[in-house]
KESEMAR-679832 format. One record per residue (C-alpha): x, y, z; residue number from 1. Coordinates in steps of 0.5 Angstrom, whole numbers, padded with zeros to 4 digits. Layout:
BEGIN
+-------+-------+-------+------+
:    xx :    yy :    zz : resi :
+-------+-------+-------+------+
:     X :     Y :     Z :  NUM :
...
+-------+-------+-------+------+
//
This chain:
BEGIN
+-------+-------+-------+------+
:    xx :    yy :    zz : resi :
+-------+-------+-------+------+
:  0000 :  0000 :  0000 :    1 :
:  0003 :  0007 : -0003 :    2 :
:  0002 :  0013 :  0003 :    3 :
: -0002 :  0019 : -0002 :    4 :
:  0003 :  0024 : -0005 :    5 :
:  0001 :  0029 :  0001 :    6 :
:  0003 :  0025 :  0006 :    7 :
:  0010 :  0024 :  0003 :    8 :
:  0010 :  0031 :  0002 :    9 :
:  0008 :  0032 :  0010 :   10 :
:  0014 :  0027 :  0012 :   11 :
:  0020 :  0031 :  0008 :   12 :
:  0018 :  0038 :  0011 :   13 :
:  0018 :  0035 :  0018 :   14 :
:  0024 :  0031 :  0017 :   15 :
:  0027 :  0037 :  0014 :   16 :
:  0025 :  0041 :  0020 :   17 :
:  0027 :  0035 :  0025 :   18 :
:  0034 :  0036 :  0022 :   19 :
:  0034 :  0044 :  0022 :   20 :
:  0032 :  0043 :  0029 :   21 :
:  0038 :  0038 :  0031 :   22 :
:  0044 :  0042 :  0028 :   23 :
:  0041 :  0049 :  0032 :   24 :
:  0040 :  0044 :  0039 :   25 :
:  0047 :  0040 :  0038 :   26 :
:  0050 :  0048 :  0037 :   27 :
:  0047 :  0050 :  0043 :   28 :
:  0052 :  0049 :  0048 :   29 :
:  0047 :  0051 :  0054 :   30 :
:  0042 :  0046 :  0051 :   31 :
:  0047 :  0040 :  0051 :   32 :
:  0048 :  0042 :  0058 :   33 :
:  0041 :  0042 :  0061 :   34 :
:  0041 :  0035 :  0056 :   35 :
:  0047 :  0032 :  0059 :   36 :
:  0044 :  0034 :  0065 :   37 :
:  0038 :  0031 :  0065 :   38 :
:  0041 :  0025 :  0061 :   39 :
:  0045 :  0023 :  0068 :   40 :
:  0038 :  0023 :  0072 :   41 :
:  0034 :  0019 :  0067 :   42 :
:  0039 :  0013 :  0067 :   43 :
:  0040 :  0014 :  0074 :   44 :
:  0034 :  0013 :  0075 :   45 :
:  0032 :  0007 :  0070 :   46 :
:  0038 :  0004 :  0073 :   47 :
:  0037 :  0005 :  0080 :   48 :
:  0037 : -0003 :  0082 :   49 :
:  0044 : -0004 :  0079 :   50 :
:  0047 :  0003 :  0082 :   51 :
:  0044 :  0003 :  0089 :   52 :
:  0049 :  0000 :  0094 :   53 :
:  0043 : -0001 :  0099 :   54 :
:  0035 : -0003 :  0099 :   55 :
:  0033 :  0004 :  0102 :   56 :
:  0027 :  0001 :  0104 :   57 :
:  0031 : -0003 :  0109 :   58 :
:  0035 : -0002 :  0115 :   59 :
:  0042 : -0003 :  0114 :   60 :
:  0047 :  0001 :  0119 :   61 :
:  0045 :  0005 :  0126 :   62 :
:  0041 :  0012 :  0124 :   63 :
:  0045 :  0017 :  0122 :   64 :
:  0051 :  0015 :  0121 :   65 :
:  0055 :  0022 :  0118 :   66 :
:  0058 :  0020 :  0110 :   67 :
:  0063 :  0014 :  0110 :   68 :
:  0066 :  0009 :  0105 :   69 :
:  0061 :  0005 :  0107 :   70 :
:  0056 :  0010 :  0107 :   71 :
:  0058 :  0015 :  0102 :   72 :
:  0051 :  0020 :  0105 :   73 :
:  0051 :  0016 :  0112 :   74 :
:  0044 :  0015 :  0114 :   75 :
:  0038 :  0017 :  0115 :   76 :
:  0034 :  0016 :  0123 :   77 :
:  0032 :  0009 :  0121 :   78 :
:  0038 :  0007 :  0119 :   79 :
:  0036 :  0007 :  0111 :   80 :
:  0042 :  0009 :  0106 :   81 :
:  0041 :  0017 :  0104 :   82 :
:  0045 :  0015 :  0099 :   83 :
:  0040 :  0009 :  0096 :   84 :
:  0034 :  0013 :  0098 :   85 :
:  0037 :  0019 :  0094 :   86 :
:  0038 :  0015 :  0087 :   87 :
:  0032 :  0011 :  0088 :   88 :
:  0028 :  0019 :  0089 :   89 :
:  0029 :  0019 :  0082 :   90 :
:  0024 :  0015 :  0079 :   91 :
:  0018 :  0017 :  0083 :   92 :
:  0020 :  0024 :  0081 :   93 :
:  0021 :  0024 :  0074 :   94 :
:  0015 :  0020 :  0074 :   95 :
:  0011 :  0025 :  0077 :   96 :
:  0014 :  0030 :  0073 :   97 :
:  0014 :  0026 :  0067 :   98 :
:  0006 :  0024 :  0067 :   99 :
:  0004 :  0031 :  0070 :  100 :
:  0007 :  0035 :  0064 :  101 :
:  0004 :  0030 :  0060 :  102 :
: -0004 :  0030 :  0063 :  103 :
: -0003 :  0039 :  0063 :  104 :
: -0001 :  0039 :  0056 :  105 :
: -0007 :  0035 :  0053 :  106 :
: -0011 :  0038 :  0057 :  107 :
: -0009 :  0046 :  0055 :  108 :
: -0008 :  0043 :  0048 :  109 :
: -0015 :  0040 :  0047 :  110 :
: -0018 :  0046 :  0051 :  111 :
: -0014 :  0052 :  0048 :  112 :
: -0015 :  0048 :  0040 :  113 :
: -0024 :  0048 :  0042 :  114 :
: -0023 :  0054 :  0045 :  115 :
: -0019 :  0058 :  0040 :  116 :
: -0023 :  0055 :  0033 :  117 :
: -0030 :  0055 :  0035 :  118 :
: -0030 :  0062 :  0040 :  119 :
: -0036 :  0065 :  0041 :  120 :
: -0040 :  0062 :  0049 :  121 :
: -0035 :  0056 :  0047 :  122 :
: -0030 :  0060 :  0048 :  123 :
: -0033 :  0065 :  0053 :  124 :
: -0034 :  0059 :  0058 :  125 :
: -0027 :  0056 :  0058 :  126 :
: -0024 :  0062 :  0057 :  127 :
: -0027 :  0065 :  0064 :  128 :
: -0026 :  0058 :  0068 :  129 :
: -0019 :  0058 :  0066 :  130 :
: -0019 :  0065 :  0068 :  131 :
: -0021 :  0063 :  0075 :  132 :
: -0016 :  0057 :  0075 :  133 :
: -0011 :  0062 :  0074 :  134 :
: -0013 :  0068 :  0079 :  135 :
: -0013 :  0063 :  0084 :  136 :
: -0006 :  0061 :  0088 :  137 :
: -0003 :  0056 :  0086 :  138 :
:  0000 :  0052 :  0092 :  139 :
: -0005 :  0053 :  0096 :  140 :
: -0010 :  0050 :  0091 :  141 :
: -0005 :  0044 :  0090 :  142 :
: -0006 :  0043 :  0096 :  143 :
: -0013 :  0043 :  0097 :  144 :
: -0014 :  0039 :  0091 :  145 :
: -0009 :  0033 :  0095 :  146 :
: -0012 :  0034 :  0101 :  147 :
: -0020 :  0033 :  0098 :  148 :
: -0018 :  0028 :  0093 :  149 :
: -0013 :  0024 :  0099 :  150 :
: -0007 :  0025 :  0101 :  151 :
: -0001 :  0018 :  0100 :  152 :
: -0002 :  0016 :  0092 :  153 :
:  0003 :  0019 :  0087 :  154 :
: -0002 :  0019 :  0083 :  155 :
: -0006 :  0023 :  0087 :  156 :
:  0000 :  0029 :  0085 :  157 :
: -0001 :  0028 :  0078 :  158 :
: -0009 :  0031 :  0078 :  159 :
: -0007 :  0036 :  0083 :  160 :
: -0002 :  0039 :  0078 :  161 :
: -0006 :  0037 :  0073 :  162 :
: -0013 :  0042 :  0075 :  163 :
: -0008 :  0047 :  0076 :  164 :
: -0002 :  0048 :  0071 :  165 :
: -0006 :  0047 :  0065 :  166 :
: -0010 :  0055 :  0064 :  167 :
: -0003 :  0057 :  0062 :  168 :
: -0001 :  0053 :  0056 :  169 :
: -0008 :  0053 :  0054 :  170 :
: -0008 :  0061 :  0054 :  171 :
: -0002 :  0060 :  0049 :  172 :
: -0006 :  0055 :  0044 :  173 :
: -0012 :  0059 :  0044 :  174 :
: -0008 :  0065 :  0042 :  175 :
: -0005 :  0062 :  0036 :  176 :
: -0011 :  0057 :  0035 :  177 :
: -0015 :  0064 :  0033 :  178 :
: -0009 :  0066 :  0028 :  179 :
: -0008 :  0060 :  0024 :  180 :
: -0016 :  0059 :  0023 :  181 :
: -0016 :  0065 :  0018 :  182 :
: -0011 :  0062 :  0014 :  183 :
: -0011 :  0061 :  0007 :  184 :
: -0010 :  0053 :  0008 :  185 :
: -0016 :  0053 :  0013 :  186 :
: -0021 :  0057 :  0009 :  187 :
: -0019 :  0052 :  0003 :  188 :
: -0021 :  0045 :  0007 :  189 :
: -0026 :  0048 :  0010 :  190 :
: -0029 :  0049 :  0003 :  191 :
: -0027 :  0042 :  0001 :  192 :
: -0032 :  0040 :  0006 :  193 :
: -0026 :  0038 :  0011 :  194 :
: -0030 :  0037 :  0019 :  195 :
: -0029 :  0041 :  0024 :  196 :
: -0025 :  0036 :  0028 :  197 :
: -0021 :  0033 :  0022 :  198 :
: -0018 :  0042 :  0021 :  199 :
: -0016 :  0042 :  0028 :  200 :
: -0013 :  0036 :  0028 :  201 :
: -0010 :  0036 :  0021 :  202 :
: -0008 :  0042 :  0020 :  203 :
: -0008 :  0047 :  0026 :  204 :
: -0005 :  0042 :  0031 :  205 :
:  0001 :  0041 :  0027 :  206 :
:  0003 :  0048 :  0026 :  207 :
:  0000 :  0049 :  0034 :  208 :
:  0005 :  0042 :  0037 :  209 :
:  0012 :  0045 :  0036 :  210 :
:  0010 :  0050 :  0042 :  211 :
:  0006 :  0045 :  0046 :  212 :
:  0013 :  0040 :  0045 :  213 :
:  0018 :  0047 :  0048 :  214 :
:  0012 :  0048 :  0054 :  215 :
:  0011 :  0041 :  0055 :  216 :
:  0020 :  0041 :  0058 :  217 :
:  0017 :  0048 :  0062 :  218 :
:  0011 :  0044 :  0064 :  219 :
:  0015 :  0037 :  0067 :  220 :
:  0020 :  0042 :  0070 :  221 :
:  0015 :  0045 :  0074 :  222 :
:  0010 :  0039 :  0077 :  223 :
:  0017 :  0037 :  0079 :  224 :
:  0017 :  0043 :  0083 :  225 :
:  0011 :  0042 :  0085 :  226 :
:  0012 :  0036 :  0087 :  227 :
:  0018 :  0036 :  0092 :  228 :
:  0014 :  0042 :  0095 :  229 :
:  0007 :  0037 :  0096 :  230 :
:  0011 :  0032 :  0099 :  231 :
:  0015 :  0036 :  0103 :  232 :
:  0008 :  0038 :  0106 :  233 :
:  0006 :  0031 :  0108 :  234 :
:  0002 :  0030 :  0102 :  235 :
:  0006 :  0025 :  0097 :  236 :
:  0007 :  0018 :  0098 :  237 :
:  0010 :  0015 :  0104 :  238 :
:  0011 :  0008 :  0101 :  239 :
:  0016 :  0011 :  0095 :  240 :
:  0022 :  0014 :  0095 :  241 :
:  0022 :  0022 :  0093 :  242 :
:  0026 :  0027 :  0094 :  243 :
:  0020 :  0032 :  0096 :  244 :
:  0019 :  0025 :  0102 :  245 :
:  0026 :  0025 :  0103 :  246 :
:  0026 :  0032 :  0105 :  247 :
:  0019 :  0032 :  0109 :  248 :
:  0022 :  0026 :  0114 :  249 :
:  0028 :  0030 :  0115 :  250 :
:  0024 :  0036 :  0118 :  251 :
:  0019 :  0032 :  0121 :  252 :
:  0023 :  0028 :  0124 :  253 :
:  0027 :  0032 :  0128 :  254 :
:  0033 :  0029 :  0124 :  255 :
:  0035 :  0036 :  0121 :  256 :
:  0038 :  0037 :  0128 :  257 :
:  0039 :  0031 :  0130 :  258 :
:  0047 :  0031 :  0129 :  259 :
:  0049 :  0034 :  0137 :  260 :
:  0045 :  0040 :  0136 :  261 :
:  0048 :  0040 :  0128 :  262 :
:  0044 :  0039 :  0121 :  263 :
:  0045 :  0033 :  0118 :  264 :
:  0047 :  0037 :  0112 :  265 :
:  0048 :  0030 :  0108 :  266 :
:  0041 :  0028 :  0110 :  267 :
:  0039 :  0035 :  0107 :  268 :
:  0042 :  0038 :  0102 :  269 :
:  0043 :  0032 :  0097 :  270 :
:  0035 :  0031 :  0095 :  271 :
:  0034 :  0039 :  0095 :  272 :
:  0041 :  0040 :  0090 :  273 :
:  0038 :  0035 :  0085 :  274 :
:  0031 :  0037 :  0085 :  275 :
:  0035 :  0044 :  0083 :  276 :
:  0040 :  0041 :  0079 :  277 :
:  0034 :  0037 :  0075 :  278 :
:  0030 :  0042 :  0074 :  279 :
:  0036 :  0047 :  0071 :  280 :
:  0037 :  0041 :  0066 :  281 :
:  0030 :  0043 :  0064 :  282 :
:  0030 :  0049 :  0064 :  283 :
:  0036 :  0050 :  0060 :  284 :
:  0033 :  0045 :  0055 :  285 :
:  0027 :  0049 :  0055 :  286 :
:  0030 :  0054 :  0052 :  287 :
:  0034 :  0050 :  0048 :  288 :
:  0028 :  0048 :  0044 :  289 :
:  0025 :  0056 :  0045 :  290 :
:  0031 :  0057 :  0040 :  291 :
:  0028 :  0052 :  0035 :  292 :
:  0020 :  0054 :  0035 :  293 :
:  0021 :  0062 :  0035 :  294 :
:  0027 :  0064 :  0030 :  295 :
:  0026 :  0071 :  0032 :  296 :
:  0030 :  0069 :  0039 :  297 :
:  0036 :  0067 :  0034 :  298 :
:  0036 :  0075 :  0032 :  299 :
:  0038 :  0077 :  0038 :  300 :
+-------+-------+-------+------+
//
């Protein structure tokens, strides 16, 4: 079976893009940066079993052992090693990040796409509830939302950011949704007879998803954020290891000082310095893909 003349046309241009694109990412030193960065976590985090010393779920030595040979982040106040925790608190927190910047790009692009196209009470409705999502404060309602929904599942964090990160990105469809309908290509299928649904698809997404691909790097840094903050609150998932849950036993426990009147500096600045280094690696590589989407930003 031969793919039509249109479809072939369509993945030449995308190639061709994709390949533009690459060359202006690898010249990008700030970009392979924040890859190389984020690259380290991934596979830190796949890799987990085979890299962790320990079981961090067990106890292994005395409680808060300061860093050793044996130990290369000592202890925790149960005796679990920090370092292990630590390599392990990457997978729920990429998790987290990964599927809520997944969820609140479905949800801003579908929204902003019906939005922008058919406008008038359609638009009017959604665009008032995003305006009240997006007066309203963030964390606060976060935590609210987790608390309402029940506190202790991962998943439960994927909804909470979800409810309250997608009016921005949904915002940015809309605006360019309204423009791309005025096109000549789009006036041209919707006078061959093509469906409203098969236009936004097939011919607005497309030109919309190059954007939605650059927030979604921004979108993944902040649920990631998100999350080390709700977990620090108490609000994550005490069966699994984080780096926001790490944190959280730290202070509430009473660990922080534990150390003869000392902070536990290895039980508290590892997690918050990977949460911070990963979420730079994000960001680096957010503005990385902002250079390909909008070549205006090149002119600078």
């Amino acid at each position: 079976m031969k793919l039509p003349q249109a479809w072939k046309d369509r993945f030449r241009i995308w190639k061709e893009k994709f390949q533009s694109g690459m060359f202006i990412f690898i010249h990008n030193k700030a970009g392979m940066l924040g890859l190389t960065i984020v690259s380290i976590f991934v596979i830190m985090a796949i890799f987990a079993p085979f890299i962790a010393p320990y079981n961090p779920y067990k106890r292994v030595d005395d409680f808060l052992l300061p860093p050793s040979s044996e130990h290369l982040l000592g202890t925790n106040d149960i005796g679990q090693d920090i370092f292990s925790e630590l390599i392990y608190g990457a997978r729920v927190s990429l998790l987290v990040g990964l599927l809520a910047s997944i969820c609140v790009v479905s949800v801003g692009t579908v929204i902003g796409l019906i939005s922008g196209y058919y406008g008038g009470m359609v638009d009017e409705i959604l665009m008032r509830v995003c305006d009240i999502v997006l007066v309203l404060p963030t964390l606060p309602l976060m935590i609210l939302l987790a608390s309402l929904l029940g506190t202790g599942k991962f998943y439960v964090l994927i909804l909470a950011i979800t409810l309250t990160s997608w009016p921005g990105l949904a915002r940015l469809v809309r605006s360019m949704t309204l423009s791309l309908k005025e096109r000549a290509f789009v006036e041209a299928a919707r006078a061959i007879g093509a469906t409203d649904p098969h236009i936004m698809v097939n011919h607005i997404l497309p030109n919309v998803l190059p954007l939605v691909i650059s927030s979604a790097v921004y979108q993944a840094a902040g649920a990631m954020m998100a999350e080390a903050s709700l977990s620090f609150l108490g609000l994550g998932d005490p069966s699994h290891k984080s780096w926001g849950m790490m944190l959280h036993y730290a202070q509430t426990t009473g660990g922080w000082w534990a150390n003869k009147g000392k902070p536990c500096w290895w039980w508290i600045i590892p997690p918050g310095l990977c949460i911070a280094t990963f979420v730079t690696g994000l960001m680096l590589v957010g503005q990385a893909l902002e250079l390909i989407v909008n070549p205006r930003l090149r002119r600078r």
